[in-house]
Kinemage of the C-alpha trace (Angstrom):
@kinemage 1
@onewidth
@group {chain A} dominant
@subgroup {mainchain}
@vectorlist {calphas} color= white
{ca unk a 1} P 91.837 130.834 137.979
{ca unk a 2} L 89.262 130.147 135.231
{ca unk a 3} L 89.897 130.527 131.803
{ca unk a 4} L 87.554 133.417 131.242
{ca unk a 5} L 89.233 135.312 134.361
{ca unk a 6} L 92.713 134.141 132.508
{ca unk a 7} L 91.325 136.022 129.804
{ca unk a 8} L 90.545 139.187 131.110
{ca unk a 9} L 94.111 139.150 132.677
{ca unk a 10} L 95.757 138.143 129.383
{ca unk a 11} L 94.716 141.836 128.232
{ca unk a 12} L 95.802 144.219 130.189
{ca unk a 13} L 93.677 146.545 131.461
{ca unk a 14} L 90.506 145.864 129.067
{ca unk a 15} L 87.695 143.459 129.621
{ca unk a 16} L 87.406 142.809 126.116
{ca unk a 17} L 89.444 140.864 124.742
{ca unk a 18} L 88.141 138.921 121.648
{ca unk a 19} L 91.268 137.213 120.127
{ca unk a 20} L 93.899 135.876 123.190
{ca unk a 21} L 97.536 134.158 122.596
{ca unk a 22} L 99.338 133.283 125.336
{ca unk a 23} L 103.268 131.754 124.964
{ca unk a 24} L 102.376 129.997 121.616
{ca unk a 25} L 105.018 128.066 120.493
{ca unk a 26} L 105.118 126.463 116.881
{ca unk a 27} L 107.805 123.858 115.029
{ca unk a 28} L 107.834 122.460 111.819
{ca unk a 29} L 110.757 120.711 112.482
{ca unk a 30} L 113.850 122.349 113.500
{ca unk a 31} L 112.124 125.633 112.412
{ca unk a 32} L 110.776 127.534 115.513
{ca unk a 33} L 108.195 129.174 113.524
{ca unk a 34} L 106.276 130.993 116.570
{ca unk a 35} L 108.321 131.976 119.215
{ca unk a 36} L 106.295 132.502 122.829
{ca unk a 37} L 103.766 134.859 121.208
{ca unk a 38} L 101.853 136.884 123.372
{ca unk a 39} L 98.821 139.112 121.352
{ca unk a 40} L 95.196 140.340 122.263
{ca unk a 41} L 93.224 141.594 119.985
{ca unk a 42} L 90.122 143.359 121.379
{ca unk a 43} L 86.315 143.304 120.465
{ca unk a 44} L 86.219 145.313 117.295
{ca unk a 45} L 89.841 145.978 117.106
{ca unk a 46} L 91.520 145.633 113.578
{ca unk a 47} L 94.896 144.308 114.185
{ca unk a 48} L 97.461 143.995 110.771
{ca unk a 49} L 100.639 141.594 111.251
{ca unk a 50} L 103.375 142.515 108.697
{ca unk a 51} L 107.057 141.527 108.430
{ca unk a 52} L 109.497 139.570 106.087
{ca unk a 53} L 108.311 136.330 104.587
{ca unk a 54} L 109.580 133.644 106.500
{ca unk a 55} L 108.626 135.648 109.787
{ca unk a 56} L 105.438 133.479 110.920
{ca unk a 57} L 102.531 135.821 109.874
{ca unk a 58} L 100.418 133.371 108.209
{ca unk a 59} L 101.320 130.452 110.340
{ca unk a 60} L 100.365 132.900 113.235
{ca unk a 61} L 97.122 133.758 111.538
{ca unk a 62} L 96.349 130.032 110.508
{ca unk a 63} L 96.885 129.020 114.409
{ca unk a 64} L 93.696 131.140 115.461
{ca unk a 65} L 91.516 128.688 114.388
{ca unk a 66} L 93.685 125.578 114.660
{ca unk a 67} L 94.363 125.496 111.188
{ca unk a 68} L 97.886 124.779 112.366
{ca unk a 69} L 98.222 123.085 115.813
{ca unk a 70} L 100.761 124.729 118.314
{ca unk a 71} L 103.336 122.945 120.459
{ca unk a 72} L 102.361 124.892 123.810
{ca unk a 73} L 100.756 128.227 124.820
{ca unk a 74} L 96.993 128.450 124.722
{ca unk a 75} L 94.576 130.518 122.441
{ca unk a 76} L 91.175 131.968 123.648
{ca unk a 77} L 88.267 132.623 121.428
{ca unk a 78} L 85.721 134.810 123.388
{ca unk a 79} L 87.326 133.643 126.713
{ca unk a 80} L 86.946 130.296 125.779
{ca unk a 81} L 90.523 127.534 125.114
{ca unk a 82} L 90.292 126.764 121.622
{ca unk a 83} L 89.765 123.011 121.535
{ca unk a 84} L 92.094 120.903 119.595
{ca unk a 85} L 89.428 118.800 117.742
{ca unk a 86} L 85.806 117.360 117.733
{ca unk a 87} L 82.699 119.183 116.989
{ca unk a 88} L 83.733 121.619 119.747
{ca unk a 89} L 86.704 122.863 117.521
{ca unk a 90} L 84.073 123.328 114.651
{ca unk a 91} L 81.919 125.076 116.235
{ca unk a 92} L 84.403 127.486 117.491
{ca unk a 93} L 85.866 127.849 113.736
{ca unk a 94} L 81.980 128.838 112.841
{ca unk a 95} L 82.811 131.694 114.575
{ca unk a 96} L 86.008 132.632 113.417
{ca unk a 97} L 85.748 133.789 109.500
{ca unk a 98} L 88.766 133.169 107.200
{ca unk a 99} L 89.829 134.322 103.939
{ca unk a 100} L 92.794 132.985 102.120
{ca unk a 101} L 95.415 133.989 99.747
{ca unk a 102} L 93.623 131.352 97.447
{ca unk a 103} L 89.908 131.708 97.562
{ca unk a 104} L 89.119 128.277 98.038
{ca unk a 105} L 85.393 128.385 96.681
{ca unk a 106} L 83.545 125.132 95.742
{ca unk a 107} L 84.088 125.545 91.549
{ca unk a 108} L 81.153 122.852 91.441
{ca unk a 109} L 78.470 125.188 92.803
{ca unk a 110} L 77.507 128.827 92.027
{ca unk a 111} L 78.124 131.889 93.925
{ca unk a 112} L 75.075 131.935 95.913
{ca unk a 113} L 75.619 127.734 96.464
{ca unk a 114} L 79.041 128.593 97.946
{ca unk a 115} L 77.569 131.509 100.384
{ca unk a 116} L 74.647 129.681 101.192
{ca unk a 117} L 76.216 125.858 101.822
{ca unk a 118} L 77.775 127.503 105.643
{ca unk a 119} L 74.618 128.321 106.778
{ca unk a 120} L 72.628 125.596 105.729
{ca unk a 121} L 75.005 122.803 107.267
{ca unk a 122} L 76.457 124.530 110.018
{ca unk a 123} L 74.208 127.597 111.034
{ca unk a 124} L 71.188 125.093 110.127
{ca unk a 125} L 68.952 128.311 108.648
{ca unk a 126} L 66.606 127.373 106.279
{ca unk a 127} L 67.016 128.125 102.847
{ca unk a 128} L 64.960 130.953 101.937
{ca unk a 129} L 66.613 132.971 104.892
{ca unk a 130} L 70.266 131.642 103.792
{ca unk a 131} L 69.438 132.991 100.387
{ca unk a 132} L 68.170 136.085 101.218
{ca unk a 133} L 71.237 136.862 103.783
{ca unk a 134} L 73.909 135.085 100.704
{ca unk a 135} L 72.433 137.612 98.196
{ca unk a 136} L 72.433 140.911 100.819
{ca unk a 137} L 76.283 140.114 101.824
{ca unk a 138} L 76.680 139.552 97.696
{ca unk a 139} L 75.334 143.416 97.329
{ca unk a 140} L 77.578 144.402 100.193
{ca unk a 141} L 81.108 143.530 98.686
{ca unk a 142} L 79.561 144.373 95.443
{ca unk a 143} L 78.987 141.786 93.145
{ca unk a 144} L 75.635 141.130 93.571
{ca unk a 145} L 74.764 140.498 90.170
{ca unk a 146} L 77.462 137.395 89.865
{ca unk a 147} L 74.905 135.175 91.999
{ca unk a 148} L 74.012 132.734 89.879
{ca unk a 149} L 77.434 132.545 88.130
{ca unk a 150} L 80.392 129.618 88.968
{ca unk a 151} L 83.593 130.893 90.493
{ca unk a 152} L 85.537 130.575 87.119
{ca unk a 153} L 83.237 132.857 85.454
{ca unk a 154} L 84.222 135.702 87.823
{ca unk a 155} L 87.993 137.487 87.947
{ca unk a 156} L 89.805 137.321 90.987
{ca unk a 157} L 88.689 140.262 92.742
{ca unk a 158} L 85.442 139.270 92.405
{ca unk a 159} L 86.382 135.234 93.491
{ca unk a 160} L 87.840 136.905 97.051
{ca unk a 161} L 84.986 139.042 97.588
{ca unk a 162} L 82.640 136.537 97.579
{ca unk a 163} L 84.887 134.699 99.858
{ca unk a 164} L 85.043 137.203 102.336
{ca unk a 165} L 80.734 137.428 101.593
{ca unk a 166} L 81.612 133.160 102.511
{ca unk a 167} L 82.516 133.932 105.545
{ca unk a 168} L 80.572 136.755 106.862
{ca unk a 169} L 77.115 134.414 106.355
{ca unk a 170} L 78.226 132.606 109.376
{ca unk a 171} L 78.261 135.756 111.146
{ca unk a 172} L 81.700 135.250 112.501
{ca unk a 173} L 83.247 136.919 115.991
{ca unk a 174} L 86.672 137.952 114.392
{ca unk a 175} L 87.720 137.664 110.730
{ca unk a 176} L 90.989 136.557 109.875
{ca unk a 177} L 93.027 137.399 106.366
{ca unk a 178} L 95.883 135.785 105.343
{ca unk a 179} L 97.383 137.908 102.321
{ca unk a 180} L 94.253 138.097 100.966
{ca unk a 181} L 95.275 139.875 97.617
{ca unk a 182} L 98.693 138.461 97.277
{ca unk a 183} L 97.005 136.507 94.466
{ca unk a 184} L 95.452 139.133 92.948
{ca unk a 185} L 96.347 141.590 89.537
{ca unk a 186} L 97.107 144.798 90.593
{ca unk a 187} L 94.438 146.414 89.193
{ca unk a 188} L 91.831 144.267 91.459
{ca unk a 189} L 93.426 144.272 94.965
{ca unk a 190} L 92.031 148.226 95.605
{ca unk a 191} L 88.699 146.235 94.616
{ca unk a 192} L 89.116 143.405 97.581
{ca unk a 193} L 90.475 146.112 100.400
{ca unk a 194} L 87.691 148.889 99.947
{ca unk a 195} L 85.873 145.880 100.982
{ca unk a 196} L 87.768 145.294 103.770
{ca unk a 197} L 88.157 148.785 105.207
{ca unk a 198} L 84.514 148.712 105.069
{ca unk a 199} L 84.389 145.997 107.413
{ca unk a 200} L 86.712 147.731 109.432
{ca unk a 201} L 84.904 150.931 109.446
{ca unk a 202} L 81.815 148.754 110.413
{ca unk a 203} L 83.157 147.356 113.902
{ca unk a 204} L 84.206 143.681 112.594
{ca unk a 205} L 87.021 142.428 114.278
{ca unk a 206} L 89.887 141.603 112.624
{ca unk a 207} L 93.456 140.167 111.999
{ca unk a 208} L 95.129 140.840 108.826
{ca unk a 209} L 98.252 139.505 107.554
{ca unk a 210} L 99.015 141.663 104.679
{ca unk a 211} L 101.863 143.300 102.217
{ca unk a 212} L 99.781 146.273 101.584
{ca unk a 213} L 101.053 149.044 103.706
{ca unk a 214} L 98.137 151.383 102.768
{ca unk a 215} L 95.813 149.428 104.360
{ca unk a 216} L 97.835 148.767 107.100
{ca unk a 217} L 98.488 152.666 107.281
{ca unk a 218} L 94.330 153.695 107.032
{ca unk a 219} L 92.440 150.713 108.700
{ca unk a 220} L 94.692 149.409 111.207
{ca unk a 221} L 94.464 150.107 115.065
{ca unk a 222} L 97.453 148.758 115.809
{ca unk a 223} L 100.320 147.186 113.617
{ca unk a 224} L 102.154 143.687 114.565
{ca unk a 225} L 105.315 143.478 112.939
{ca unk a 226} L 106.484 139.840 113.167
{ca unk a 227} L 110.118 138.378 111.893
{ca unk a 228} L 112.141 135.442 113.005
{ca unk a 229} L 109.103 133.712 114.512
{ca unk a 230} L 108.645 136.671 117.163
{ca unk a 231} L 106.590 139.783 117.609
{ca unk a 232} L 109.209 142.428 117.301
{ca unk a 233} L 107.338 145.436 117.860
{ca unk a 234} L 102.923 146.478 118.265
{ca unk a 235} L 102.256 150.081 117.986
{ca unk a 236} L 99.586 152.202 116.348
{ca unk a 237} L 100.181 153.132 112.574
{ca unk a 238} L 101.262 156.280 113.390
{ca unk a 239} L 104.176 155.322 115.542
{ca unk a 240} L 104.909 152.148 113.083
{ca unk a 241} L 105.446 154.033 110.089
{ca unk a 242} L 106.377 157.296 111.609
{ca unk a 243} L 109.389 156.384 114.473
{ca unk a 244} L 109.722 152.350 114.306
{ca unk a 245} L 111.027 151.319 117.954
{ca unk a 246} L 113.591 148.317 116.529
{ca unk a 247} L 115.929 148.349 113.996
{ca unk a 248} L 114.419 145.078 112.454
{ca unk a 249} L 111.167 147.117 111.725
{ca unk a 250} L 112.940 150.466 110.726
{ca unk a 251} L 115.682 148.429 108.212
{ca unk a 252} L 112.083 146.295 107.048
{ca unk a 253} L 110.498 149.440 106.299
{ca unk a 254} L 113.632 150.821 104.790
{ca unk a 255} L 113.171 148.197 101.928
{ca unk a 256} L 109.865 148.383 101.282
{ca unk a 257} L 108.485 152.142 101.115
{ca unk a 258} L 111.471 152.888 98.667
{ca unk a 259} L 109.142 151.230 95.748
């Protein structure tokens, strides 16, 4: 069977399928950190993994663009094997966007250097159209006026939204976030995910790992609540938050929606 055809049969019943994991397995160590995961996330589909720390989420979300190798199981980007290194692998990261818990921006260069430096290298656009798309994403997450500034002139919120501007230049398939506020003052996260349910309103595709049950409660299609290494339960928002299936995800929820 060919790997597109493994694909389609990896997600039951739909043809597109975007985002494939099939019996991923990760150690670090004795730590089984992903246990035989099994996930599709379809074209346009906003998936949100949540759980305990400890549970795998990020190392799960990390693993989608080989960030983190896995010990067995296969991942498909687009119906294509992810490849485990070489230009292939970059050019198959180009098209997965990634925003981190840190934001990971060049401090040497200015906001528009930072958006622009993708496209330029990777994308090869020329400059004047790299510019022109760096400053249009800058007015979309709204901090267009910051262009010309360094990353340590700007606060937080505004050092994550022009990450996630970073990585929508390259005009990515899917875009992943891995606690992207976690590092964030209080008062700026609302700032960072009214970008991101945006995004989600817009189509993009995405996979969220995330303490903010709000978001997971407005912008999620379906909810992936990970602990122990293993996908304990997927259901829509509605069912998640409403009737949890497990016990693990009702005694998780317990906790956290009493503060």
């Amino acid at each position: 069977m060919s790997r597109s055809a493994d694909t389609r049969r990896e997600g039951p019943g739909r043809t597109d399928a975007l985002v494939v994991l099939s019996n991923v397995n990760k150690h670090f160590g004795e730590l089984h950190v992903l246990q035989d995961i099994d996930l599709t996330i379809g074209r346009g589909e906003v998936v949100v993994v949540i759980g305990p720390s400890g549970g795998g989420k990020s190392t799960l979300c990390r693993a989608i663009n080989r960030l983190e190798t896995i010990d067995s199981g296969e991942i498909f980007i687009d119906g294509k094997a992810l490849p485990a290194e070489g230009r292939e692998l970059a050019a198959l990261r180009a098209d997965v966007g990634m925003v981190f818990q840190s934001f990971n921006l060049f401090a040497h260069k200015t906001v528009l250097q930072n958006i622009t430096l993708g496209q330029l290298k990777v994308r090869k656009k020329d400059k004047r159209a790299a510019e022109e798309r760096a400053r249009s994403l800058l007015e979309r997450v709204g901090v267009a006026s910051q262009a010309d500034k360094y990353p340590a002139q700007l606060s937080g919120g505004q050092q994550q939204r022009v990450a996630i501007a970073r990585a929508l230049a390259m005009d990515p398939k899917v875009m992943l976030f891995d606690e992207p506020t976690s590092a964030l003052d209080p008062e700026m996260i609302n700032e960072v995910l009214e970008v991101m349910q945006q995004l989600a309103r817009d189509g993009m595709t995405m996979a969220v790992v995330t303490h903010e049950m709000g978001f997971a409660r407005s912008a999620a299609n379906r909810v992936v609540f990970m602990a122990d290494g293993r996908i304990v339960e997927e259901a829509t928002p509605a069912q998640f938050f409403g009737d949890p299936r497990s016990d693990r995800a009702r005694d998780f929820l317990s906790k956290i929606l009493k503060h």
